[in-house]
ChimeraX commands (.cxc) that place a marker at each C-alpha (Angstrom):
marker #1 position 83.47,106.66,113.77 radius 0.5
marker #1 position 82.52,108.27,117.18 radius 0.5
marker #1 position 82.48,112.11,116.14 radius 0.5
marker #1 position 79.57,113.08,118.62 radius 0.5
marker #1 position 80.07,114.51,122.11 radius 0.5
marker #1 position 78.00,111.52,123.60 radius 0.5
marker #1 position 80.28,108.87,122.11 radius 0.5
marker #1 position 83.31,111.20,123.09 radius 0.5
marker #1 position 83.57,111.29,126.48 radius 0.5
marker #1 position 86.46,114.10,127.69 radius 0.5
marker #1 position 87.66,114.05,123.92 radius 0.5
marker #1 position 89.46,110.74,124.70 radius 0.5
marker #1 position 88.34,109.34,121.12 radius 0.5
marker #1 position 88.95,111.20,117.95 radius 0.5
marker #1 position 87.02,112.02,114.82 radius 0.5
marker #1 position 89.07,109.72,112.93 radius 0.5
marker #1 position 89.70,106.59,115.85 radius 0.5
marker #1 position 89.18,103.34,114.34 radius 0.5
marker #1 position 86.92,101.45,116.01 radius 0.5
marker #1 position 84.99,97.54,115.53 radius 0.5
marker #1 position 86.10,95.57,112.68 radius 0.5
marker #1 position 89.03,98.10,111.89 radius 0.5
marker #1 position 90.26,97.31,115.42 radius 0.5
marker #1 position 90.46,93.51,114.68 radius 0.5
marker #1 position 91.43,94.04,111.26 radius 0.5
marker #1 position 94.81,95.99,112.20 radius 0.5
marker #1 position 95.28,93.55,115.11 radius 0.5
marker #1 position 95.55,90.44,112.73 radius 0.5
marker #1 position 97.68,92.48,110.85 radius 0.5
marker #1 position 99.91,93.54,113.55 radius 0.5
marker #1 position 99.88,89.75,115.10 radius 0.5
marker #1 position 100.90,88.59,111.60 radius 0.5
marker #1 position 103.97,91.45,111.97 radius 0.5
marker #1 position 104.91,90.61,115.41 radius 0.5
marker #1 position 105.27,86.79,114.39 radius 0.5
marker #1 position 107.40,87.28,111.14 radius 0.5
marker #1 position 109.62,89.31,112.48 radius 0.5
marker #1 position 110.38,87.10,115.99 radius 0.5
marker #1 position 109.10,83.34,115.96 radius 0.5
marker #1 position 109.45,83.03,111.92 radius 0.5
marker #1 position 112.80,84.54,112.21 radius 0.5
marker #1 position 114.20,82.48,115.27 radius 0.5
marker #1 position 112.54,79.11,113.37 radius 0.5
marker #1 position 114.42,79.68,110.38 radius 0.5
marker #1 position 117.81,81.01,111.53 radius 0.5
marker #1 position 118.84,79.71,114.70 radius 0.5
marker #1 position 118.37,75.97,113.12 radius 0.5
marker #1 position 120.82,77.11,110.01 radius 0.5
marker #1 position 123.87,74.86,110.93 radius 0.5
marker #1 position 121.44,71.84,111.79 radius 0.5
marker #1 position 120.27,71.83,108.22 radius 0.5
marker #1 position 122.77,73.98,105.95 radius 0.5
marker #1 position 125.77,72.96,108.26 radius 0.5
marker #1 position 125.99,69.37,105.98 radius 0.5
marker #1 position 126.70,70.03,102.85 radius 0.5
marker #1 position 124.96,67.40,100.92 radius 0.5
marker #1 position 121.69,68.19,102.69 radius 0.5
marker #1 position 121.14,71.86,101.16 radius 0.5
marker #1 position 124.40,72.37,99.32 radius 0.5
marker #1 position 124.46,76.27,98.55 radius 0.5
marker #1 position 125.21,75.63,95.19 radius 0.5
marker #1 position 126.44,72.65,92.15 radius 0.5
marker #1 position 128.97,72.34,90.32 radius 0.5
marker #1 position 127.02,70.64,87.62 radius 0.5
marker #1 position 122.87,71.06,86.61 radius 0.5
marker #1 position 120.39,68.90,88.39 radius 0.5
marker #1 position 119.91,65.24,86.84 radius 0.5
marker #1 position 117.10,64.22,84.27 radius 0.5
marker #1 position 114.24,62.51,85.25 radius 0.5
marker #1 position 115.52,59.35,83.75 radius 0.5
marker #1 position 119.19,59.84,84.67 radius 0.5
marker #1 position 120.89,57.41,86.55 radius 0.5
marker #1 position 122.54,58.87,89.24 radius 0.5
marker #1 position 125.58,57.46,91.03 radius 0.5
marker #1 position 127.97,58.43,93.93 radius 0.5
marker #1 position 130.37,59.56,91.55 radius 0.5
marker #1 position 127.74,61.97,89.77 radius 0.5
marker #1 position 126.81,63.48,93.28 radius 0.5
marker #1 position 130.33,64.48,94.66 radius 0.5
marker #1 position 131.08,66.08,90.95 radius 0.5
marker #1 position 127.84,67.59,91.54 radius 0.5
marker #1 position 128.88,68.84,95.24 radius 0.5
marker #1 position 130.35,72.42,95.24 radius 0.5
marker #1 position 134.37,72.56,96.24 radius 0.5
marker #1 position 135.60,72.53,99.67 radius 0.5
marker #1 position 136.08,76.24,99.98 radius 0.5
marker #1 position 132.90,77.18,99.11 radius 0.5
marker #1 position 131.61,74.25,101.64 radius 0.5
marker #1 position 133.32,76.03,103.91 radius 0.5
marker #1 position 131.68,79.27,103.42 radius 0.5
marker #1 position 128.16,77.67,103.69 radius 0.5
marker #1 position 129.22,76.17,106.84 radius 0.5
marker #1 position 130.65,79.15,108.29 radius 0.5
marker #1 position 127.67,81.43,107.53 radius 0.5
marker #1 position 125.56,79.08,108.49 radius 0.5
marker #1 position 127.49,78.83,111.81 radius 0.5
marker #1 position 127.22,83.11,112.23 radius 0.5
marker #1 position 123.69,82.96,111.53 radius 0.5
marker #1 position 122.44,80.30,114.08 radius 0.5
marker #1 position 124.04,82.39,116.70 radius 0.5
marker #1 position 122.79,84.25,119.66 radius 0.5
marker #1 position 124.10,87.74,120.24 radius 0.5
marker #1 position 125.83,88.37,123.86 radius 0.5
marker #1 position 123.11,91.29,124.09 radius 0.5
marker #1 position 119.92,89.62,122.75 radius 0.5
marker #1 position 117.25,88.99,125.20 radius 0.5
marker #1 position 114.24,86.95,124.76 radius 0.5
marker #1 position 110.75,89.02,124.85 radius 0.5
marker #1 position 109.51,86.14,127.59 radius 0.5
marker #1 position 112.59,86.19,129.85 radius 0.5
marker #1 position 112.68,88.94,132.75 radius 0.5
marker #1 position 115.19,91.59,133.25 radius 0.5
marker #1 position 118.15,90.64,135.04 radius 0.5
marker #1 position 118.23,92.37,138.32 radius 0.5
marker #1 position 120.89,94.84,138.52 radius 0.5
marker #1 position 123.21,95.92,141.73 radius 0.5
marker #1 position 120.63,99.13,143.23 radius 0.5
marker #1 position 117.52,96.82,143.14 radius 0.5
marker link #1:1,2 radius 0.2
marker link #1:2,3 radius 0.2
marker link #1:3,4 radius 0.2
marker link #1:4,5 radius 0.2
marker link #1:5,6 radius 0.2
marker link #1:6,7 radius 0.2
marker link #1:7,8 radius 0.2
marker link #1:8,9 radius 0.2
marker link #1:9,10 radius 0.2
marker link #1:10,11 radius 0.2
marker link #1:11,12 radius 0.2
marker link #1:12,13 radius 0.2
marker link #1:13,14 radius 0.2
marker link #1:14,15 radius 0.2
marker link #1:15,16 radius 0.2
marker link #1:16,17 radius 0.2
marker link #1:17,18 radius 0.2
marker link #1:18,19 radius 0.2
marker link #1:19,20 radius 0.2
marker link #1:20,21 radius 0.2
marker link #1:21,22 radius 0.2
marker link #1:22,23 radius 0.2
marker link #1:23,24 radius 0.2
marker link #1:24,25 radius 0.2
marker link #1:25,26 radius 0.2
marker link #1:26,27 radius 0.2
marker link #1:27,28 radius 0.2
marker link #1:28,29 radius 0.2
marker link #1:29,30 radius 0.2
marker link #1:30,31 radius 0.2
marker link #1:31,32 radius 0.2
marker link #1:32,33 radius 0.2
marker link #1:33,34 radius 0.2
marker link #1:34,35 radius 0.2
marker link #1:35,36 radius 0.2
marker link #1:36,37 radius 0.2
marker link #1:37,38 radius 0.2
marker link #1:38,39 radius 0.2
marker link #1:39,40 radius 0.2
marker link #1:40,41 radius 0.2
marker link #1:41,42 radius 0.2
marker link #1:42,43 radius 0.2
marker link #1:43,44 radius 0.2
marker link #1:44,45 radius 0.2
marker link #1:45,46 radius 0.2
marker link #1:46,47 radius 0.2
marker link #1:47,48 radius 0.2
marker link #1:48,49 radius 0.2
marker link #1:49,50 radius 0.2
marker link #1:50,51 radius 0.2
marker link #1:51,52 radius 0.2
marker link #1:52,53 radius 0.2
marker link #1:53,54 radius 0.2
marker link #1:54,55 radius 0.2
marker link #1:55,56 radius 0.2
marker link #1:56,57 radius 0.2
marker link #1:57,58 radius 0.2
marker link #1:58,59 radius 0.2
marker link #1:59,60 radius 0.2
marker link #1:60,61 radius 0.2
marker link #1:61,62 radius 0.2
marker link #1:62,63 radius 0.2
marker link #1:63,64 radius 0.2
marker link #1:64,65 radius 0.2
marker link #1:65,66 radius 0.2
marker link #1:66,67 radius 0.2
marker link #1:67,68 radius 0.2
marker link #1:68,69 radius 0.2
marker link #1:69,70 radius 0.2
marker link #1:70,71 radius 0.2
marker link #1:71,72 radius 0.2
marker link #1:72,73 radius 0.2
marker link #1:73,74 radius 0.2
marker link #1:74,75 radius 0.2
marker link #1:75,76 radius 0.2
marker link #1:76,77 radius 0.2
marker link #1:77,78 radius 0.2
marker link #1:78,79 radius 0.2
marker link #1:79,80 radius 0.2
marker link #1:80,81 radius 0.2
marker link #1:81,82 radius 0.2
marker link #1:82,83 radius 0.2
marker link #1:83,84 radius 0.2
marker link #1:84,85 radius 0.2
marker link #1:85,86 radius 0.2
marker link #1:86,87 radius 0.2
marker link #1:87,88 radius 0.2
marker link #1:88,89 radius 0.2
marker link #1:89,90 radius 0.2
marker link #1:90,91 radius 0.2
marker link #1:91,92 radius 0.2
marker link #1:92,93 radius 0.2
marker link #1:93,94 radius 0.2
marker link #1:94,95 radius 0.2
marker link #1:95,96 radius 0.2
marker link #1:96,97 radius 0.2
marker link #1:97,98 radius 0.2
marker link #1:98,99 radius 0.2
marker link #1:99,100 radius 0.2
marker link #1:100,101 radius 0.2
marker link #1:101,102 radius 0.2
marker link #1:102,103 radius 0.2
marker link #1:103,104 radius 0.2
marker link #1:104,105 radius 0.2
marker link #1:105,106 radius 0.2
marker link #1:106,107 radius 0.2
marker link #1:107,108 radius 0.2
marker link #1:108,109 radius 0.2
marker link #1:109,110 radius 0.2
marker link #1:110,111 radius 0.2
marker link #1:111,112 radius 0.2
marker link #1:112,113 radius 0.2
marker link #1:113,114 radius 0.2
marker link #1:114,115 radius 0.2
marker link #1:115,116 radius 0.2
marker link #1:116,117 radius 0.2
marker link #1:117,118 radius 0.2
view
């Protein structure tokens, strides 16, 4: 902590500024925010009807509990397992909503549009 008039030049620094490994400790914890919340999110949502959009490849839920180990499984077994076609159709459609870009989003790395009076 700088609390000394040398350290504090024109009172720019507080008694209670953080400063050294405090500093890098709330940066790695602000870099590990900042990513969650915008390249995690984008990763996992906008590729939603990719993956969820076919129902056999993550259906959203079965009709019947997962096979045993030893169980044979057969074509038949799977589409009894599949869920019904309305709530396929749900999965799809949210799925659909989710993977889509609002009319107002803009991307942190993309510059303003320029506007009439510049």
């Amino acid at each position: 902590y700088l609390d000394t008039p040398a350290q504090n030049k024109m009172g720019m620094i507080g008694e209670n500024m953080m400063v050294g490994e405090e500093q890098v400790e709330l940066a790695e914890y602000l870099t590990a925010i900042i990513f969650n919340i915008s390249i995690f999110h984008t990763a996992v949502n906008f590729q939603t009807l990719t993956v969820s959009g076919y129902i056999p490849n993550q259906p959203s839920c079965m009709r019947l509990p997962p096979p045993a180990q030893n169980e044979v499984i057969t074509m038949q077994r799977i589409l009894e397992t599949l869920p019904v076609k309305e709530i396929a159709f749900l999965q799809m459609n949210i799925s659909y909503n989710l993977g889509q870009f609002s009319p107002t989003e803009r991307s942190i790395l993309t510059r303003p549009r320029k506007t009439k009076w510049e």
